[in-house]
C-alpha positions as CSV (number, residue, x, y, z in Angstrom):
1,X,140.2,104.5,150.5
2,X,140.9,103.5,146.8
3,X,142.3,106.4,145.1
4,X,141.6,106.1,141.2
5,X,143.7,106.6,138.2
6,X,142.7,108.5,134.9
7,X,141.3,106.3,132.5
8,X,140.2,103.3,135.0
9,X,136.5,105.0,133.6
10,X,136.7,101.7,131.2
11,X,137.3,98.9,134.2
12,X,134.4,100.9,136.8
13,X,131.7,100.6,133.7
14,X,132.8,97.3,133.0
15,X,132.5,96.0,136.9
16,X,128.7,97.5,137.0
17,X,128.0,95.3,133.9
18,X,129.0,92.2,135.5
19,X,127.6,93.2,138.6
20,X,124.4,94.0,136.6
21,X,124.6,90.6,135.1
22,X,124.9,89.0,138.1
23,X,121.7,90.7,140.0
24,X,120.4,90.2,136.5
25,X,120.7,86.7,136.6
26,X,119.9,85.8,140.3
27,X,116.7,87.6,139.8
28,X,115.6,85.6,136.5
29,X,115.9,82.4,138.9
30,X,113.7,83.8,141.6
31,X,111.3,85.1,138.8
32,X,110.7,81.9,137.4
33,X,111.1,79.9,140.2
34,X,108.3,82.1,142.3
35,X,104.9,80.7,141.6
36,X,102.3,81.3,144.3
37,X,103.1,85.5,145.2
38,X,102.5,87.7,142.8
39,X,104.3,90.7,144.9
40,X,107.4,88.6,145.4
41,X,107.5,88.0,141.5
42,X,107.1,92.1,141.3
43,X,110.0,92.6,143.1
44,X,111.9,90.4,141.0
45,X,110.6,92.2,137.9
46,X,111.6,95.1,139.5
47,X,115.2,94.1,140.3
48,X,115.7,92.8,136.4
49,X,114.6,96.4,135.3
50,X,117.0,98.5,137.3
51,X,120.0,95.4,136.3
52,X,119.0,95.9,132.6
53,X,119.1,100.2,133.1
54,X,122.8,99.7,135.0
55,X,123.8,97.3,132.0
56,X,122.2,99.3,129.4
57,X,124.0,103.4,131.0
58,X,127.1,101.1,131.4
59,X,127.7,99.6,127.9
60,X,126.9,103.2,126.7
61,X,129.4,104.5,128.3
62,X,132.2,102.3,127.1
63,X,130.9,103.6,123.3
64,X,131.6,99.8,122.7
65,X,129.7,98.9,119.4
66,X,129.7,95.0,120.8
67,X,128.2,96.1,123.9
68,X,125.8,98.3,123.0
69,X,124.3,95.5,120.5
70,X,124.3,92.7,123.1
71,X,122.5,95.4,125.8
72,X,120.1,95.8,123.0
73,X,119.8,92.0,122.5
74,X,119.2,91.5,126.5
75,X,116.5,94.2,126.3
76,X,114.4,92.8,123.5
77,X,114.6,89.1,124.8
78,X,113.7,90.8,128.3
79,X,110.5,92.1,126.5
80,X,109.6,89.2,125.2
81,X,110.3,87.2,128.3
82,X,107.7,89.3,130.0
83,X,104.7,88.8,127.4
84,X,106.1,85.0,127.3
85,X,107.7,83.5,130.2
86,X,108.8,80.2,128.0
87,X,111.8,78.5,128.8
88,X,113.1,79.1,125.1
89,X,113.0,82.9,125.8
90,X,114.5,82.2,129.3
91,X,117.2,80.6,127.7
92,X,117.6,83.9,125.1
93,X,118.1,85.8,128.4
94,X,121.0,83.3,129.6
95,X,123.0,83.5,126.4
96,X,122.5,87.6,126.1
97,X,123.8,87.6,129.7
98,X,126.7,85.7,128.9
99,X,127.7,87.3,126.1
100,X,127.6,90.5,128.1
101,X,129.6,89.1,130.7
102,X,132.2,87.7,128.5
103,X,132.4,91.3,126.8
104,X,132.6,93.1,129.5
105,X,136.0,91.1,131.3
């Protein structure tokens, strides 16, 4: 059993964001790679939303200005993504999640 210090608040938040990133990402692929099942692409849809919350409660919670405007950024490309599943908004995605992953290390 890990015992944690004071203050290690900062590196637990951090850890969900990349872990949110990751899930984030790996379910982006199977979104746009899923073309025949509807239900499968749901599922997908539904794993990016809860990422995005955990990214989103996460950045918050480091009261990091950066943070909070790149969760911001994810979440309006996410939007957009969903009314417009181009490969130029895809690629907004991909650079919003790794700018959150390069400010959360």
């Amino acid at each position: 059993m890990e015992i944690q210090k004071p203050g290690d608040d900062q590196a637990i938040y951090k850890r969900e964001i990349k872990q949110g990133v990751k899930i984030f990402e790996e379910s982006l692929k199977g979104f746009q790679d899923t073309k025949k099942f509807p239900e499968k692409k749901m599922e997908y849809e539904k794993a990016m939303n809860e990422s995005l919350k955990a990214i989103q409660d996460a950045s918050s919670a480091l009261m990091n200005k950066e943070l909070v405007q790149e969760k911001e950024q994810l979440s309006n490309d996410y939007k957009n993504y969903l009314t417009n599943p181009s490969e130029e908004n895809a690629k907004k995605i991909e650079k919003d999640l790794g700018a959150l992953r390069k400010s959360s290390e």
